[in-house]
C-alpha positions as CSV (number, residue, x, y, z in Angstrom):
1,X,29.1,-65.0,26.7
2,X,30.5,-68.5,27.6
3,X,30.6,-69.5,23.7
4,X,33.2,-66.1,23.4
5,X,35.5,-67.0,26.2
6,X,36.4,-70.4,25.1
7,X,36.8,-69.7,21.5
8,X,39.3,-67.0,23.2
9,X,40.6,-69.5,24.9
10,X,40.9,-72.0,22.2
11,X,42.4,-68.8,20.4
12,X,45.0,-68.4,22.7
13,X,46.0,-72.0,23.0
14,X,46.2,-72.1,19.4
15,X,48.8,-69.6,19.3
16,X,50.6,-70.1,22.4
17,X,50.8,-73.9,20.5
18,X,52.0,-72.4,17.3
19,X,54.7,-69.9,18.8
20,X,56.3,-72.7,20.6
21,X,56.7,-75.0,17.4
22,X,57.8,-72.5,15.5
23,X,60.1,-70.6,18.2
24,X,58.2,-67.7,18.0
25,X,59.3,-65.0,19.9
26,X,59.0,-65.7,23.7
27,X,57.2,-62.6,24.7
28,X,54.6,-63.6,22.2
29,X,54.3,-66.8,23.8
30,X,54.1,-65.8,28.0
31,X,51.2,-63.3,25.9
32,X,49.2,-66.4,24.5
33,X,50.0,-68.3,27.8
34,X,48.7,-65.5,30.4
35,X,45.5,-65.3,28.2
36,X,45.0,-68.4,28.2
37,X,45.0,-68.6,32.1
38,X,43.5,-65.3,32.5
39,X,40.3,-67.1,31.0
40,X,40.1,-69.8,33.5
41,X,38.8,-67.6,36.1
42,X,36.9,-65.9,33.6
43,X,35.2,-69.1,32.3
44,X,35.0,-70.3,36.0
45,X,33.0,-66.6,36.6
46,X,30.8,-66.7,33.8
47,X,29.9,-70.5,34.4
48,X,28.7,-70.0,38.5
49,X,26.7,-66.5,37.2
50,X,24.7,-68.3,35.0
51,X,24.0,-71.3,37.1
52,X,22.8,-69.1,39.7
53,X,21.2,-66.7,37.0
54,X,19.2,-70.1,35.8
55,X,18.0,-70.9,39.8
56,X,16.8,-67.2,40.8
57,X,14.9,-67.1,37.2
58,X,13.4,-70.7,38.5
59,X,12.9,-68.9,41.6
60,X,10.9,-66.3,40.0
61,X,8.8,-68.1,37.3
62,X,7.6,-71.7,38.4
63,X,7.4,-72.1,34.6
64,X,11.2,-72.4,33.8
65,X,13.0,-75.4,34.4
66,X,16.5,-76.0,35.7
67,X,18.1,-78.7,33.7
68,X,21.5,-80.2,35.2
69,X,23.8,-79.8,32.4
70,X,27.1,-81.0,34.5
71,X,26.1,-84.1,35.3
């Protein structure tokens, strides 16, 4: 799901971008502007569920390995 909320993201910066070059109209733009930080928390959600998703499965089955990713 992670892949999906940044390309929305990306999606919405791309317009909010284009509607203020091209003067769109401004309720158009405070539209592609609360999208876009609507998703932050979203993003920031998605992010911590799977990191903890990723420990209880290590948890669970010795198998799996937890790879750092963020640093």
């Amino acid at each position: 799901m992670v892949p999906f909320a940044v390309g929305g993201m990306a999606a919405f910066a791309v317009a909010a971008v284009v509607l203020l070059l091209a003067h769109g109209p401004s309720d158009w733009l405070r539209i592609a502007v609360a999208g876009l930080l609507v998703g932050i928390p979203g993003l920031i959600t998605m992010l911590r569920h799977d990191a903890h998703r990723r420990r209880r499965r290590a948890l669970t089955h010795p198998d799996f390995k937890v790879t750092d990713t963020a640093g």
